[in-house]
N, CA, C and O atoms as a GROMACS GRO file, in nm:
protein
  328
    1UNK      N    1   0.083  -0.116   0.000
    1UNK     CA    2   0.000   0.000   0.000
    1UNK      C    3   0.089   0.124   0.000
    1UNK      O    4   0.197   0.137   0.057
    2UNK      N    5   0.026   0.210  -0.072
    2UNK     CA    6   0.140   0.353  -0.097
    2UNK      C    7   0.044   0.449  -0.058
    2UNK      O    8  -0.043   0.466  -0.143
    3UNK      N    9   0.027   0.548   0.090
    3UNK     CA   10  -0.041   0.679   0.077
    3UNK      C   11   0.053   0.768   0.032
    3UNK      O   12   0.176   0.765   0.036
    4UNK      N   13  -0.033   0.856  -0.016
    4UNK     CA   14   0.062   0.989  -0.085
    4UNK      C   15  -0.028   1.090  -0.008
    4UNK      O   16  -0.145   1.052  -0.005
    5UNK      N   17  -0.006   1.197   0.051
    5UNK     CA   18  -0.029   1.305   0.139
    5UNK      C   19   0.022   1.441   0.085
    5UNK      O   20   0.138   1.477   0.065
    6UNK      N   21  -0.103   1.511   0.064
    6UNK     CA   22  -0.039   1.671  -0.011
    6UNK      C   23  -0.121   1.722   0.136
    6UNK      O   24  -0.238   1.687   0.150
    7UNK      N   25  -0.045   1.815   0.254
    7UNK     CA   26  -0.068   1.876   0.298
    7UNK      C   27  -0.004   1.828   0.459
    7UNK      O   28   0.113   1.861   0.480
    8UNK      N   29  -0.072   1.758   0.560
    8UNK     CA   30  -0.019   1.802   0.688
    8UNK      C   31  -0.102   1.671   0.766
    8UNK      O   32  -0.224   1.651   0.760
    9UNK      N   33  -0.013   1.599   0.832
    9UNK     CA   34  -0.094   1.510   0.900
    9UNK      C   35  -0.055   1.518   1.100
    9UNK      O   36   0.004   1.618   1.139
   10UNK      N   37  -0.082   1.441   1.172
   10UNK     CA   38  -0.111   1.452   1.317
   10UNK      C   39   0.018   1.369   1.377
   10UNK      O   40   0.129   1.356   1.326
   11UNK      N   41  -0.017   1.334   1.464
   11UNK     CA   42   0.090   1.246   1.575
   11UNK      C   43   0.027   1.095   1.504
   11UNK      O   44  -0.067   1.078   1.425
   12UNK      N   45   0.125   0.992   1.571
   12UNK     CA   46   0.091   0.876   1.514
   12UNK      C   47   0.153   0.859   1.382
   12UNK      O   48   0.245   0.780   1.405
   13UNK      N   49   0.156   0.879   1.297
   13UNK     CA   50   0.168   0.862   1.171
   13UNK      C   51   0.255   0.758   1.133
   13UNK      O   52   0.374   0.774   1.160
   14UNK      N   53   0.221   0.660   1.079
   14UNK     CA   54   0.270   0.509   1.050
   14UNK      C   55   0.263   0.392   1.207
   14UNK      O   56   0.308   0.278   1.218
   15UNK      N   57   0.218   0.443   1.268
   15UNK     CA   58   0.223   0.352   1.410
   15UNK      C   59   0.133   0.196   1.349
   15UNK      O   60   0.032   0.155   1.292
   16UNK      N   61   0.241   0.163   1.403
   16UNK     CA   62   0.230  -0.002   1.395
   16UNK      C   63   0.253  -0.035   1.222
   16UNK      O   64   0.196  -0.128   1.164
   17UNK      N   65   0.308   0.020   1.184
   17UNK     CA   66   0.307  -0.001   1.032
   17UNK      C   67   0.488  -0.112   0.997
   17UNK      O   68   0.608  -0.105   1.023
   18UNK      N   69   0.399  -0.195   0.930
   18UNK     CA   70   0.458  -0.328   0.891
   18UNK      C   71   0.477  -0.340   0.749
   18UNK      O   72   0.477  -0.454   0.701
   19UNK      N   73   0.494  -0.242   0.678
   19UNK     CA   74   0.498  -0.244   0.498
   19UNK      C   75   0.400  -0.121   0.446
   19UNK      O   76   0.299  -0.058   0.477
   20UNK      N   77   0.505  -0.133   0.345
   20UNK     CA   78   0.442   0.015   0.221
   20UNK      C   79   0.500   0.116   0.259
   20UNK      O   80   0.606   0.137   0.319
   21UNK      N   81   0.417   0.179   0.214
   21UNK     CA   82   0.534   0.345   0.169
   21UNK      C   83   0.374   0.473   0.234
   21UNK      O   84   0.254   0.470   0.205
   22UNK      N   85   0.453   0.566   0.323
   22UNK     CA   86   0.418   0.662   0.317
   22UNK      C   87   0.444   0.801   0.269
   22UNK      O   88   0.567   0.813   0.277
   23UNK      N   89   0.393   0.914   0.223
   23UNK     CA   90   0.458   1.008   0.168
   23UNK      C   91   0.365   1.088   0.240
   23UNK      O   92   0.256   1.062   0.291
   24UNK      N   93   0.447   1.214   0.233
   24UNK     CA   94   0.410   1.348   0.335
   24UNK      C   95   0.442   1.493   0.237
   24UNK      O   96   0.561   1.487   0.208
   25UNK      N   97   0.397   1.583   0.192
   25UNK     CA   98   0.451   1.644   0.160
   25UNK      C   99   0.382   1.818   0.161
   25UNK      O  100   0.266   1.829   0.201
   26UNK      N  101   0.426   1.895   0.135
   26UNK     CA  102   0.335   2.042   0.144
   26UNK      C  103   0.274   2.078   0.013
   26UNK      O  104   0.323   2.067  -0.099
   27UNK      N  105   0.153   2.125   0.050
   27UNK     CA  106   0.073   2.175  -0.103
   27UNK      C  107   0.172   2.233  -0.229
   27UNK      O  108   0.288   2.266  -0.205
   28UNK      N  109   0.138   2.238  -0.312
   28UNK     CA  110   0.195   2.327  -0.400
   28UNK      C  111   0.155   2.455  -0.408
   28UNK      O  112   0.038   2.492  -0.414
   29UNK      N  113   0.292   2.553  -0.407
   29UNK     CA  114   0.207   2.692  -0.438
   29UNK      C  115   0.261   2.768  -0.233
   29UNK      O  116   0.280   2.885  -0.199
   30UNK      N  117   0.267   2.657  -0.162
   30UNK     CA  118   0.288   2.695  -0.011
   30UNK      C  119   0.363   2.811   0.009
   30UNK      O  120   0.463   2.822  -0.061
   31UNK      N  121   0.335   2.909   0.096
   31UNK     CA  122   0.410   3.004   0.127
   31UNK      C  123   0.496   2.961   0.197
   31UNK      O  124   0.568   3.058   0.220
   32UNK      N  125   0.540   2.866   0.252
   32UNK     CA  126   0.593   2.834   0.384
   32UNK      C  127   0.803   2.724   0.307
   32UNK      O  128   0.793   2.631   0.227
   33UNK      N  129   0.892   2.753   0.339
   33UNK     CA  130   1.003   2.635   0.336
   33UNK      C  131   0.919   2.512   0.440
   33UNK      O  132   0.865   2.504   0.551
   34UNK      N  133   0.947   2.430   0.326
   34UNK     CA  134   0.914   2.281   0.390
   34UNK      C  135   1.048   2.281   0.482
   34UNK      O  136   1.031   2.184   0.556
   35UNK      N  137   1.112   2.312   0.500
   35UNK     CA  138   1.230   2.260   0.602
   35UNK      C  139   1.214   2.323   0.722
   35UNK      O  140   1.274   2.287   0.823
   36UNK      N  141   1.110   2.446   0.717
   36UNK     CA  142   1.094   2.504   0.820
   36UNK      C  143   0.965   2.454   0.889
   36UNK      O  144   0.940   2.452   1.009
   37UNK      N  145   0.878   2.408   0.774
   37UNK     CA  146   0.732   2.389   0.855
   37UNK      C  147   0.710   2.226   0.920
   37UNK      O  148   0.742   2.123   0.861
   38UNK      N  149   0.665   2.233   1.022
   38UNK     CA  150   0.609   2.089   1.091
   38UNK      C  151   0.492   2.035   1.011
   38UNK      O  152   0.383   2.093   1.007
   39UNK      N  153   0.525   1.894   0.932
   39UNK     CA  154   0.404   1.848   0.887
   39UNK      C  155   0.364   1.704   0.892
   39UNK      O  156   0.301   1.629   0.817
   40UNK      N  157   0.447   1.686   1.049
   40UNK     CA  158   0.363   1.507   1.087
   40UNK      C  159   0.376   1.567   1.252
   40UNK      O  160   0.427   1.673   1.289
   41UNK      N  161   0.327   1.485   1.314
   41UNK     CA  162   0.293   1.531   1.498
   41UNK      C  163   0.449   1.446   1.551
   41UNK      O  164   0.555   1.408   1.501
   42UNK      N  165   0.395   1.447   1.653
   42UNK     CA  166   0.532   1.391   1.771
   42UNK      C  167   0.479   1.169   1.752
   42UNK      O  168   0.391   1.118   1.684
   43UNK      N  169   0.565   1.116   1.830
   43UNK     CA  170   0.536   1.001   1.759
   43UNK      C  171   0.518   0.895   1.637
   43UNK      O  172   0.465   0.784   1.627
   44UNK      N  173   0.586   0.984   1.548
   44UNK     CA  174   0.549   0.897   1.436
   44UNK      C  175   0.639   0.776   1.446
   44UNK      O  176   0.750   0.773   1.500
   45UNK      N  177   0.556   0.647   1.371
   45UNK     CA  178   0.643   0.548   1.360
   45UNK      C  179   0.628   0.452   1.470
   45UNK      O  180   0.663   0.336   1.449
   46UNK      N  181   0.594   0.476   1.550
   46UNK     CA  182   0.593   0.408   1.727
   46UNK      C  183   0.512   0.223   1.706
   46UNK      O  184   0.399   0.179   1.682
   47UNK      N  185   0.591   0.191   1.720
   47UNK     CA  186   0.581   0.023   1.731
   47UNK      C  187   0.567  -0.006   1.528
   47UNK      O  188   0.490  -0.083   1.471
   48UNK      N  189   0.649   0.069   1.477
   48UNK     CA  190   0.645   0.026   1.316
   48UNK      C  191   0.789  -0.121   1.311
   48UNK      O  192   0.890  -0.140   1.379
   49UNK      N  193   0.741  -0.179   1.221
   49UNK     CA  194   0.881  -0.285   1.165
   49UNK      C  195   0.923  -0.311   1.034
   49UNK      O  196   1.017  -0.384   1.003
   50UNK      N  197   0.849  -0.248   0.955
   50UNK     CA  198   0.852  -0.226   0.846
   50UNK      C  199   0.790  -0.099   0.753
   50UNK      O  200   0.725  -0.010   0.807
   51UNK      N  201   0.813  -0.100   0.636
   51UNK     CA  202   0.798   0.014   0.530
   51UNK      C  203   0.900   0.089   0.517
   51UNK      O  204   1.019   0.069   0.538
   52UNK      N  205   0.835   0.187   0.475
   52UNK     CA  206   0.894   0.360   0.447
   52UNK      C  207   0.792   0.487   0.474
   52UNK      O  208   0.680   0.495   0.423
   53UNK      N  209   0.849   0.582   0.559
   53UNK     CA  210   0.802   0.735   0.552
   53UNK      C  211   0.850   0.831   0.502
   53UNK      O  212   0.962   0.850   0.549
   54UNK      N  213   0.825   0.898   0.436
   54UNK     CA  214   0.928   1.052   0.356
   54UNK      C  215   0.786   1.110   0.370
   54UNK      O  216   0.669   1.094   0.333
   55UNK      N  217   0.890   1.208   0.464
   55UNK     CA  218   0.826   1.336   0.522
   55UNK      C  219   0.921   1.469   0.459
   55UNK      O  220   1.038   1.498   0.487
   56UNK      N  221   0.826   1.536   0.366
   56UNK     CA  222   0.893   1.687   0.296
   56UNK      C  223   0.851   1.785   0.426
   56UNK      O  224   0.751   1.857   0.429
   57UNK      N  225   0.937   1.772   0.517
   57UNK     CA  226   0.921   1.850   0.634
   57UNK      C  227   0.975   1.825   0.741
   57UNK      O  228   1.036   1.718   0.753
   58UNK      N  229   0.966   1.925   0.858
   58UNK     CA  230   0.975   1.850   0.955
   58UNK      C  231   0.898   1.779   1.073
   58UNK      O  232   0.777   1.799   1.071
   59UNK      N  233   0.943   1.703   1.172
   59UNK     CA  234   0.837   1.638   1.277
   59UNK      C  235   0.800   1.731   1.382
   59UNK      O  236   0.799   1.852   1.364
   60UNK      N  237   0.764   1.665   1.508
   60UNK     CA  238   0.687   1.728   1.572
   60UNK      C  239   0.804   1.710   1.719
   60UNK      O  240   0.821   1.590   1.736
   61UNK      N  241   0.844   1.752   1.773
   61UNK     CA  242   0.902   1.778   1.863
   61UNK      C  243   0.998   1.676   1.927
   61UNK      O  244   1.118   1.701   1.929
   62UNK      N  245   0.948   1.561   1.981
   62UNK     CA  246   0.962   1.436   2.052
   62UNK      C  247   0.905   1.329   1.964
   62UNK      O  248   0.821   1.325   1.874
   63UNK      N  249   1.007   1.222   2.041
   63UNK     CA  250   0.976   1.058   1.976
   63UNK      C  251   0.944   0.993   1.856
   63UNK      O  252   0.854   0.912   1.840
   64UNK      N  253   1.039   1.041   1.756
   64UNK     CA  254   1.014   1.014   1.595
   64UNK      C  255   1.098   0.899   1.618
   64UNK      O  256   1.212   0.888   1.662
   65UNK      N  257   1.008   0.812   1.573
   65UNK     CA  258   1.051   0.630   1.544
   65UNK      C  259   1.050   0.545   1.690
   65UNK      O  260   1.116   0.441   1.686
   66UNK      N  261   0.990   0.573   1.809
   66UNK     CA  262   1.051   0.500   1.903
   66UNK      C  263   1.027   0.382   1.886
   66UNK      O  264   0.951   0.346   1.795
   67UNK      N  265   1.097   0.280   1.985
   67UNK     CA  266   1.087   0.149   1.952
   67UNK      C  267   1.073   0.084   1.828
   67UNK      O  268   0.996  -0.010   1.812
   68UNK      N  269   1.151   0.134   1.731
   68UNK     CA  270   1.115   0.079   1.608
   68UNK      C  271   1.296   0.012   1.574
   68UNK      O  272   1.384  -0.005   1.658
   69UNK      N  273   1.302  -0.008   1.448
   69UNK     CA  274   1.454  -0.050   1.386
   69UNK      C  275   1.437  -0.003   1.234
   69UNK      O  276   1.472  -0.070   1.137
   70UNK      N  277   1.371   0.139   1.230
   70UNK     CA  278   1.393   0.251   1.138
   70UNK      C  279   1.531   0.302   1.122
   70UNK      O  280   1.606   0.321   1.217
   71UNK      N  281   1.567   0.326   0.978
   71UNK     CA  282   1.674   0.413   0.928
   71UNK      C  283   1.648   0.547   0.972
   71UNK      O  284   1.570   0.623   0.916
   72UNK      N  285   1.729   0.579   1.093
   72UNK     CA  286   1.655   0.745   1.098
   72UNK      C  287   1.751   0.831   1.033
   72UNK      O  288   1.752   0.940   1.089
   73UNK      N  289   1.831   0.824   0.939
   73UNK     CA  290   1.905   0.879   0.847
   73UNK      C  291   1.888   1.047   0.831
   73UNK      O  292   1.810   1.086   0.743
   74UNK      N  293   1.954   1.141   0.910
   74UNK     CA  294   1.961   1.308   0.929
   74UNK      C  295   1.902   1.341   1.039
   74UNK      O  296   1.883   1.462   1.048
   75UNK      N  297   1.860   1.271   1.135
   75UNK     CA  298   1.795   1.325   1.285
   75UNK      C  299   1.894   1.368   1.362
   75UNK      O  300   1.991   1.293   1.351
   76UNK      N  301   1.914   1.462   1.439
   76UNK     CA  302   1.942   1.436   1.572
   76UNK      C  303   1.950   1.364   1.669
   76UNK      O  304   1.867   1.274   1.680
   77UNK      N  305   2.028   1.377   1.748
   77UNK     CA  306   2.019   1.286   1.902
   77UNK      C  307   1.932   1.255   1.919
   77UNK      O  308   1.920   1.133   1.912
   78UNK      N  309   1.805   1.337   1.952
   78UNK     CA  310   1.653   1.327   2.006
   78UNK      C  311   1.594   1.280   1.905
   78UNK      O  312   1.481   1.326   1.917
   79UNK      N  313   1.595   1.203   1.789
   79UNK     CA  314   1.535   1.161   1.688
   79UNK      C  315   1.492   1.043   1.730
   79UNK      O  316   1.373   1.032   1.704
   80UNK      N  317   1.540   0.944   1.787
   80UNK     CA  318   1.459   0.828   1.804
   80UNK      C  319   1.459   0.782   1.978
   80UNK      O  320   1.500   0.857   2.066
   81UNK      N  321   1.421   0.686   1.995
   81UNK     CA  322   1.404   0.658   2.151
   81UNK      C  323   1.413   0.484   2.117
   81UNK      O  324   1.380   0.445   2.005
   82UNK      N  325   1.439   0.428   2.178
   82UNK     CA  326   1.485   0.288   2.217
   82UNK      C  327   1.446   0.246   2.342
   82UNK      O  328   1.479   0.135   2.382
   0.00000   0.00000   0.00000
């Protein structure tokens, strides 16, 4: 399964997700740098073991990927939790 996302989603995002592909990205036309704007919540990923997420943005504060065995490939320290 492949969602594709033009705009802005919540916390959670991919939780418990075991395969497929998610995509995240900002409208077209946005006033805003995607590198600056938040467009998934805190938590994403939380108990995932599989797939993919690409997020054209950034997350939400705390706990991106916990407990997972995600590539967190450009996070910070505070990027994942174990």
């Amino acid at each position: 399964m492949k969602l594709d996302l033009t705009g802005e989603a919540n916390d959670y995002v991919g939780k418990g997700m075991a395969g497929g592909e998610v995509v995240i990205r900002p409208p077209p036309g946005s006033r805003f740098a995607a590198e600056d704007a938040s467009l998934v919540g805190n938590t994403c990923l939380y108990g995932a073991t599989g797939g993919r997420l690409f997020v054209n943005g950034r997350a939400g504060a705390a706990r991106f990927a916990p407990a997972s065995q995600h590539d967190s490939s450009g996070l910070g320290v505070d990027g994942t939790q174990n």
